[in-house]
BANUSE-510335 format. One record per residue: residue number from 0; residue in three letters; x, y, z of N, C-alpha, C, O in turn. Coordinates in pm, 1 decimal. Example, Ala and Ser with C-alpha at 12.3 -4.5 7.8 and 13.67 -1.06 7.14 Angstrom:
[0; "ALA"; [1319.0; -569.0; 780.0]; [1230.0; -450.0; 780.0]; [1320.0; -330.0; 780.0]; [1423.6; -331.9; 846.5]]
[1; "SER"; [1285.0; -225.0; 708.0]; [1367.0; -106.0; 714.0]; [1290.0; 3.0; 787.0]; [1340.9; 113.8; 803.9]]
END
This chain:
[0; "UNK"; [17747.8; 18478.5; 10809.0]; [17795.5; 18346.5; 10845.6]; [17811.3; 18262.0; 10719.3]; [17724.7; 18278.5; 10633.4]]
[1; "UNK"; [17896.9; 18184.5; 10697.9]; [17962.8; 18121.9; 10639.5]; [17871.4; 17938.5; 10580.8]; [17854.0; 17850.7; 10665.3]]
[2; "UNK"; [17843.6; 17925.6; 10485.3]; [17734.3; 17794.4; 10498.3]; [17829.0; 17662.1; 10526.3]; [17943.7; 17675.1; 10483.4]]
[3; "UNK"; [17802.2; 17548.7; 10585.3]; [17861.0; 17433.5; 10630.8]; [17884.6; 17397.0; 10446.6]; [17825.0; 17418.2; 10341.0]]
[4; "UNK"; [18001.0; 17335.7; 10491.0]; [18037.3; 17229.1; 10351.7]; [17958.4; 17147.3; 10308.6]; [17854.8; 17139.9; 10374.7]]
[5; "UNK"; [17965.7; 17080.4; 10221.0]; [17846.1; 16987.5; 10114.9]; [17850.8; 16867.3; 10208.7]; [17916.8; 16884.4; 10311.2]]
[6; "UNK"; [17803.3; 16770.8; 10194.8]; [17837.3; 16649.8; 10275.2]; [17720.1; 16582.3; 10216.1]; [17604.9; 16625.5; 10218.1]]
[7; "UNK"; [17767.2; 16454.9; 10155.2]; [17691.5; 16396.3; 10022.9]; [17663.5; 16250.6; 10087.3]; [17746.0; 16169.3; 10129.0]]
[8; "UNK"; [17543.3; 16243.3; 10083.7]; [17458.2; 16084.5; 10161.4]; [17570.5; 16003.8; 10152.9]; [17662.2; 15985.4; 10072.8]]
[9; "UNK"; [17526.8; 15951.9; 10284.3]; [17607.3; 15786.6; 10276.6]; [17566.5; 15670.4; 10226.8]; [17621.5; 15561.4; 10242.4]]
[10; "UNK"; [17406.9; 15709.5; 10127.6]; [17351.6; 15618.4; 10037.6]; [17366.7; 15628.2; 9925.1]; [17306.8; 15567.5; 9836.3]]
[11; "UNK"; [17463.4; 15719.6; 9914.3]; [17514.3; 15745.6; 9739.3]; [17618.6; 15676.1; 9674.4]; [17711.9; 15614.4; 9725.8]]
[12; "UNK"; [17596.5; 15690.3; 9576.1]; [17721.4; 15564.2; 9478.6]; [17689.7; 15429.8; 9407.8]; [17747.7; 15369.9; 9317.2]]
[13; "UNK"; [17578.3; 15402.8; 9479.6]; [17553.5; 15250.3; 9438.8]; [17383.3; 15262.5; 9386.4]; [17298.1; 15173.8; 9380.7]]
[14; "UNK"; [17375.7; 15385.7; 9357.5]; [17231.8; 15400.9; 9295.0]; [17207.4; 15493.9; 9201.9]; [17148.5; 15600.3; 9221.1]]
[15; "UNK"; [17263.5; 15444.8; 9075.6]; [17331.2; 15494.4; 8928.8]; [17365.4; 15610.5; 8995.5]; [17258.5; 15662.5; 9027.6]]
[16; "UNK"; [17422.1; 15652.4; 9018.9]; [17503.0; 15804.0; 9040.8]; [17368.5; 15899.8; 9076.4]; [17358.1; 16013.8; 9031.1]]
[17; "UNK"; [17260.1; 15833.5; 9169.8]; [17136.4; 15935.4; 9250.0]; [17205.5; 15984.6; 9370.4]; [17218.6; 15916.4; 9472.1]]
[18; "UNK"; [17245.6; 16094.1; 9357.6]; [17329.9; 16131.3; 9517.2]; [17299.6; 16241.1; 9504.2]; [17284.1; 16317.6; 9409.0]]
[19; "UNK"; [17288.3; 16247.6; 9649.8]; [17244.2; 16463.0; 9725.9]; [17329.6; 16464.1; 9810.4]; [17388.1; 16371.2; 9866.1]]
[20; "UNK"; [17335.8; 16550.4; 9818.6]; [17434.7; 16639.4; 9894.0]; [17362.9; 16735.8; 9984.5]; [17275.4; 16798.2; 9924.4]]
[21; "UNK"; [17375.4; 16766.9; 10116.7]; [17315.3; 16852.9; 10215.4]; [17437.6; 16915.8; 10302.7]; [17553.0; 16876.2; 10318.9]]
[22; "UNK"; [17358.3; 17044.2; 10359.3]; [17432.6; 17149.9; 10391.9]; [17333.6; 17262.1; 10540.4]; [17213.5; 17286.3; 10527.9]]
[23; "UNK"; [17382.8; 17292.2; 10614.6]; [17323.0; 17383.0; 10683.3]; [17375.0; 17552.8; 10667.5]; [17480.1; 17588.5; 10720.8]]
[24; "UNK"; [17316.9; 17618.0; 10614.6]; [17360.8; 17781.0; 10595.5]; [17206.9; 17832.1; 10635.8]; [17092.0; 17818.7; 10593.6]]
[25; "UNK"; [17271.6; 17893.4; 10734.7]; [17218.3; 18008.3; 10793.6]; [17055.1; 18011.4; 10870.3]; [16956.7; 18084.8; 10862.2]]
[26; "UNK"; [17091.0; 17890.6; 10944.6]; [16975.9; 17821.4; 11037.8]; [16882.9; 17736.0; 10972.4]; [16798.4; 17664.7; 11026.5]]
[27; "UNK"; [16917.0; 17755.9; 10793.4]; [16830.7; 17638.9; 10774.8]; [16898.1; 17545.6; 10683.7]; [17018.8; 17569.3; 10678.5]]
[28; "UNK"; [16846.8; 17411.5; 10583.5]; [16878.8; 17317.1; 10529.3]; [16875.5; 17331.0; 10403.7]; [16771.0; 17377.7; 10358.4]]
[29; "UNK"; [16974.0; 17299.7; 10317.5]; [17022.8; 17289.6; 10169.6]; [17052.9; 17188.6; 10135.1]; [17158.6; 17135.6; 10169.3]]
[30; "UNK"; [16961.5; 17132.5; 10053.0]; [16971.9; 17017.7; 9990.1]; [17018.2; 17039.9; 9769.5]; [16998.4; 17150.7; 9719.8]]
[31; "UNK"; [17050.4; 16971.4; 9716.3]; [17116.2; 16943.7; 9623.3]; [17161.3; 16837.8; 9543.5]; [17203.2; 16739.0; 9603.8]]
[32; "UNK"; [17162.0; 16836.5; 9398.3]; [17196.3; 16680.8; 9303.9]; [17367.9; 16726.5; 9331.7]; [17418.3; 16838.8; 9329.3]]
[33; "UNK"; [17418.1; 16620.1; 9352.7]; [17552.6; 16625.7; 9358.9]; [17601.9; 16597.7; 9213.4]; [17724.8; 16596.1; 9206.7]]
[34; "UNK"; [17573.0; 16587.6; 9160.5]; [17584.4; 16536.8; 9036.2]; [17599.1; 16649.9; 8937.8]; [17677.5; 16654.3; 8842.9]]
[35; "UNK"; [17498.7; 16753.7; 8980.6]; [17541.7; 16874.9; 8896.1]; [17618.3; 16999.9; 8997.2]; [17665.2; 17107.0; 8958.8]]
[36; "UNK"; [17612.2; 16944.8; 9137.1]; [17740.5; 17039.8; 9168.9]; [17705.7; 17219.3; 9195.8]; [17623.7; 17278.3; 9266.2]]
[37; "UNK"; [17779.7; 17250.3; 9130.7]; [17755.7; 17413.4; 9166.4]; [17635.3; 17441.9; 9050.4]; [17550.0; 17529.2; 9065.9]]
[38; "UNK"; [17641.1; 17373.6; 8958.6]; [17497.7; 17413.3; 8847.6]; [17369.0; 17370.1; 8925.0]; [17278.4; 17446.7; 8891.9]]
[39; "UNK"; [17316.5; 17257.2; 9034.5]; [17237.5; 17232.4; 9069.2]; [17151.1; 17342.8; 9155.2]; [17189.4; 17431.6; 9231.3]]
[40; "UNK"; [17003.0; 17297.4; 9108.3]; [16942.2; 17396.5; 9210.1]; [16927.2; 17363.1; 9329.2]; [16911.7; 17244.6; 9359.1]]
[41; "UNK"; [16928.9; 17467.6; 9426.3]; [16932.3; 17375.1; 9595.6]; [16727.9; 17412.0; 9638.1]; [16639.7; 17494.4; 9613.9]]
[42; "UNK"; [16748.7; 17297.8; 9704.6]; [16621.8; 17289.4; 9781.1]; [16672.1; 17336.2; 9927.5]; [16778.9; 17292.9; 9970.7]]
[43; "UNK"; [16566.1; 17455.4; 10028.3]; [16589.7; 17521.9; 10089.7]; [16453.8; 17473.5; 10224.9]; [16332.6; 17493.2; 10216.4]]
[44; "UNK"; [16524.3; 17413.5; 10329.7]; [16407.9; 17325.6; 10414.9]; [16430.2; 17447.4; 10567.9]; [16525.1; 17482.0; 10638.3]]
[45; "UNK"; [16322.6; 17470.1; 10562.5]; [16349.7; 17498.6; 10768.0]; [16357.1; 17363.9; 10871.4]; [16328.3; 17251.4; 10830.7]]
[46; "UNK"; [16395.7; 17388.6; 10997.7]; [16426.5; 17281.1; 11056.8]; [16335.5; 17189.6; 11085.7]; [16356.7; 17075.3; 11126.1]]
[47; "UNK"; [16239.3; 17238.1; 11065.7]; [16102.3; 17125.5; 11063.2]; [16051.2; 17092.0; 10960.6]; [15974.9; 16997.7; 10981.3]]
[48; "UNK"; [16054.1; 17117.8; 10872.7]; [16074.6; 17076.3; 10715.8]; [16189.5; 16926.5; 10675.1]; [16171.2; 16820.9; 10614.6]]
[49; "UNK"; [16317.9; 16994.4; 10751.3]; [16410.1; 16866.0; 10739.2]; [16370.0; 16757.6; 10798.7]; [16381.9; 16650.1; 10739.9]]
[50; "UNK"; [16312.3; 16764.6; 10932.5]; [16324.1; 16703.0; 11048.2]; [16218.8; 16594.5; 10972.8]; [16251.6; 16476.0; 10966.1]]
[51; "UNK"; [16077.7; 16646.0; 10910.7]; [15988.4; 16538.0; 10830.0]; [16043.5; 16468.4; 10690.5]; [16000.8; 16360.3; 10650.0]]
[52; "UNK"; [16165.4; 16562.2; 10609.5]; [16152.0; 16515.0; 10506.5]; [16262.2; 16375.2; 10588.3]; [16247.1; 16261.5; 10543.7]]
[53; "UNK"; [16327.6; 16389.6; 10661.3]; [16457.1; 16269.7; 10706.2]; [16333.8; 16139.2; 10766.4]; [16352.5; 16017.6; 10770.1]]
[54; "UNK"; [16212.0; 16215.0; 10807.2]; [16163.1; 16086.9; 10864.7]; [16104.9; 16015.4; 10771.3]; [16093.9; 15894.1; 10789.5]]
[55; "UNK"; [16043.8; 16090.0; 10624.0]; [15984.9; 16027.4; 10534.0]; [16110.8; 15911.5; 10470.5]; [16086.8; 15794.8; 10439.5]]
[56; "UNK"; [16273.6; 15993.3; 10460.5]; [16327.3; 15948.1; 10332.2]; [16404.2; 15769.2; 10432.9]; [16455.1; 15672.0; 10377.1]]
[57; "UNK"; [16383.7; 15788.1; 10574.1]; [16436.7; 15690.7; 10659.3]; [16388.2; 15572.1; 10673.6]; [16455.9; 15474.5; 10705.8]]
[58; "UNK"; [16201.4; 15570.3; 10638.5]; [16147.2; 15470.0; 10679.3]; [16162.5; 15349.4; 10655.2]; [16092.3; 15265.7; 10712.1]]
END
Protein backbone atom coordinates (compact mmCIF):
# COMPACT_ATOMS: atom_id res chain seq x y z
CA UNK A 1 0.00 0.00 0.00
CA UNK A 2 0.90 3.19 -1.06
CA UNK A 3 1.65 6.02 2.00
CA UNK A 4 -0.94 9.13 2.06
CA UNK A 5 0.69 12.41 0.78
CA UNK A 6 2.52 14.91 3.13
CA UNK A 7 0.01 17.35 4.43
CA UNK A 8 1.86 20.13 6.37
CA UNK A 9 0.06 21.82 9.68
CA UNK A 10 -2.22 24.48 9.32
CA UNK A 11 -0.01 26.16 12.05
CA UNK A 12 2.84 26.50 9.83
CA UNK A 13 4.31 29.59 8.20
CA UNK A 14 4.04 32.10 10.74
CA UNK A 15 6.47 30.41 13.17
CA UNK A 16 9.97 31.12 11.60
CA UNK A 17 9.55 28.40 9.10
CA UNK A 18 8.72 25.51 12.34
CA UNK A 19 6.46 23.33 10.15
CA UNK A 20 5.70 19.39 10.10
CA UNK A 21 4.31 17.72 7.91
CA UNK A 22 2.21 14.35 8.66
CA UNK A 23 1.25 11.38 6.78
CA UNK A 24 -0.53 7.97 7.35
CA UNK A 25 1.44 4.80 5.66
CA UNK A 26 0.57 1.69 6.47
CA UNK A 27 -1.81 1.86 9.58
CA UNK A 28 0.36 4.04 11.28
CA UNK A 29 1.56 7.92 11.61
CA UNK A 30 4.55 9.82 10.00
CA UNK A 31 5.48 12.76 11.17
CA UNK A 32 8.39 15.10 9.70
CA UNK A 33 10.40 18.79 9.48
CA UNK A 34 9.02 20.04 6.34
CA UNK A 35 11.69 22.06 6.02
CA UNK A 36 14.12 19.40 5.22
CA UNK A 37 11.70 17.49 3.08
CA UNK A 38 12.84 14.18 1.75
CA UNK A 39 16.31 14.62 3.89
CA UNK A 40 14.20 14.78 7.13
CA UNK A 41 13.97 12.02 9.53
CA UNK A 42 10.33 10.83 10.05
CA UNK A 43 8.95 10.13 13.43
CA UNK A 44 6.85 6.87 13.28
CA UNK A 45 3.57 7.00 15.92
CA UNK A 46 0.93 4.05 16.26
CA UNK A 47 -2.58 5.19 16.49
CA UNK A 48 -2.49 5.70 20.04
CA UNK A 49 0.65 7.30 20.14
CA UNK A 50 -0.87 9.99 17.65
CA UNK A 51 -4.08 10.14 19.27
CA UNK A 52 -1.90 11.50 22.76
CA UNK A 53 0.72 13.28 20.98
CA UNK A 54 -2.49 15.58 19.06
CA UNK A 55 -3.96 15.89 22.56
CA UNK A 56 -0.71 17.11 24.13
CA UNK A 57 0.26 19.44 20.95
CA UNK A 58 -3.80 20.89 21.04
CA UNK A 59 -4.10 22.04 24.49
Amino acid sequence: MKPSPWRKSSRSGGNQGQCVEARTNAGRFELRDSKLADGSPILELSANDWRGFLSTVTR
